[in-house]
C-alpha positions in Angstrom: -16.7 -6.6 -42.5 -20.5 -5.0 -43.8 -23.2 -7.8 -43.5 -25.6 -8.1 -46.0 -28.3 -10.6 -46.3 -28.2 -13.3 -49.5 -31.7 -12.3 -50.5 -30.2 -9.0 -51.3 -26.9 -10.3 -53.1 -29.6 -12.6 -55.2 -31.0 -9.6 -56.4 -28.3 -7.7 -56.6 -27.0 -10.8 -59.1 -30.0 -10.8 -60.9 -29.6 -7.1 -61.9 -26.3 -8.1 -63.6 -28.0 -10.3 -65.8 -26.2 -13.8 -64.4 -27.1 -16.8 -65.9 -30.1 -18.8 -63.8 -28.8 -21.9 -63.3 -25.0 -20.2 -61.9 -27.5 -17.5 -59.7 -29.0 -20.3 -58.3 -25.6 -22.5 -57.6 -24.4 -19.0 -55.8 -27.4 -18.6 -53.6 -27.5 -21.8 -52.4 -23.7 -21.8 -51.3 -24.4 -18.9 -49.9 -27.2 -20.2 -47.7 -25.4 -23.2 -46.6 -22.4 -20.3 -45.9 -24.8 -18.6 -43.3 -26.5 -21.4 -41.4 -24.3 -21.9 -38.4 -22.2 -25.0 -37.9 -23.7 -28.0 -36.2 -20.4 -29.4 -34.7 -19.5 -26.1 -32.9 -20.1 -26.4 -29.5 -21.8 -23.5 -27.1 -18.6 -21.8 -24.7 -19.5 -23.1 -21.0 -21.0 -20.3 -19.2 -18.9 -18.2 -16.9 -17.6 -18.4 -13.5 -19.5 -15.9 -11.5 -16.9 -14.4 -9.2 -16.8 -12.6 -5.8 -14.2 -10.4 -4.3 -12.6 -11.3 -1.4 -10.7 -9.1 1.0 -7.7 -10.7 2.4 -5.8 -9.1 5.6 -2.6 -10.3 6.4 -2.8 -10.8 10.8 0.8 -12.1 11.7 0.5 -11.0 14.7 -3.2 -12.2 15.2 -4.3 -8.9 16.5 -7.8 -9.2 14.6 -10.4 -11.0 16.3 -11.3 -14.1 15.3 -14.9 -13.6 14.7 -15.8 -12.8 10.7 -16.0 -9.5 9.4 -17.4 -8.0 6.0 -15.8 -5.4 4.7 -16.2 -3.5 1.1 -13.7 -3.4 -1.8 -12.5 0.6 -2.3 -10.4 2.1 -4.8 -8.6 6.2 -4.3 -5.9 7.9 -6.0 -2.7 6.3 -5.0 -1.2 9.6 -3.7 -3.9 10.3 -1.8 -3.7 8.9 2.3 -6.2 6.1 2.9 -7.0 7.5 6.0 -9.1 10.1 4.1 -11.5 7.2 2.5 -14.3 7.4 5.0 -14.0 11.2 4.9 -14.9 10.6 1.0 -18.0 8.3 1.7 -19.2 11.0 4.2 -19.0 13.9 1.7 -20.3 11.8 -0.7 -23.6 10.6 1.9 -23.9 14.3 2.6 -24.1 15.4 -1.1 -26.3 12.2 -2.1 -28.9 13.8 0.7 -29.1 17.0 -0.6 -31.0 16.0 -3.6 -34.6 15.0 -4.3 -33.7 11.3 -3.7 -31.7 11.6 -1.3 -34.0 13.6 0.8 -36.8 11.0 0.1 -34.5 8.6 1.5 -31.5 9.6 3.0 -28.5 7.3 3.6 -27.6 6.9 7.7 -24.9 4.3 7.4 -21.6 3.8 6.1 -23.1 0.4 4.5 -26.5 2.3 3.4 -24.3 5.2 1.7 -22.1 2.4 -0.3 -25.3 0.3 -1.4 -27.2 2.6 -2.5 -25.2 6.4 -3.2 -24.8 6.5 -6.8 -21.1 6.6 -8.3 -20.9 9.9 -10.0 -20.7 11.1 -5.7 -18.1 9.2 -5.2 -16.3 10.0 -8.3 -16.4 13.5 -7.4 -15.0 12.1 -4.1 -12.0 10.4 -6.1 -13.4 7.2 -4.5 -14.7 4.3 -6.6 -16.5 1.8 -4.8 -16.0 -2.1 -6.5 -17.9 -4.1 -4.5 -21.7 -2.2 -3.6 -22.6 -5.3 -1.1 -19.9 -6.4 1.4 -17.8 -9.4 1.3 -16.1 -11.5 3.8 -12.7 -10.5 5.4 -10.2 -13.6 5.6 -7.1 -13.2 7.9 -3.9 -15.1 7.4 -1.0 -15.0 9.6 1.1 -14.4 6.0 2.9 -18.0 6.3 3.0 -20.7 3.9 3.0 -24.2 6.3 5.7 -26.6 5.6 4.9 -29.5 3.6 
């Protein structure tokens, strides 16, 4: 729906020649129309949110220290074992250009921070989470209550 302010429709209902005293009944509905309501209430502020990466371990075959670990999307018929092959083309390519020269990526964490998406998209890799986050393990049971 077109906004329009009520200074405008008040002209626009003086041109037509209304009556003064139903102009001005009009206007002033139309004011107390567009001031906002008093008893609404402001939404809460979101939740910020973080991705976390969750590996299943039954077997406990991951150390137990903590690792950080980065949040990837590929095509789903491609093989994940060709996702760092992706962030290297995509490092290689982003160090070709002017910026890249200037300051070239070294690391498999520097190329995800700081390679710009359009070389991963040409990669068919989308990277959701630039920083890293924390890898939890679980042994994939639920304990009995």
């Amino acid at each position: 729906m077109a906004k329009i302010e009520v200074n405008k429709v008040a002209e626009i209902l003086k041109k037509n020649q209304l009556e003064p005293a139903t102009l001005r009944r009009v206007v002033e509905e139309m004011q107390l129309a567009v001031q906002p309501d008093p008893t609404a209430e402001e939404a809460p502020p979101p939740v910020k949110k973080q991705y976390v990466l969750l590996v299943s371990d039954p077997t406990c075959a991951m150390p137990k220290i903590d690792l950080v670990g980065w949040v990837l999307q590929i095509p789903e018929v491609e093989s994940p074992a060709t996702t760092l092959d992706r962030i290297f083309r995509s490092a290689y390519d982003f160090n070709t250009t002017k910026r890249g020269r200037l300051l070239p990526v070294h690391t498999v964490g520097e190329a995800i921070e700081q390679v710009p998406a359009k070389f991963f998209k040409e990669a068919d890799l989308w990277v959701k989470t630039k920083t890293p986050v924390i890898v939890l393990r679980t042994d994939n049971e639920i304990p009995r209550a």
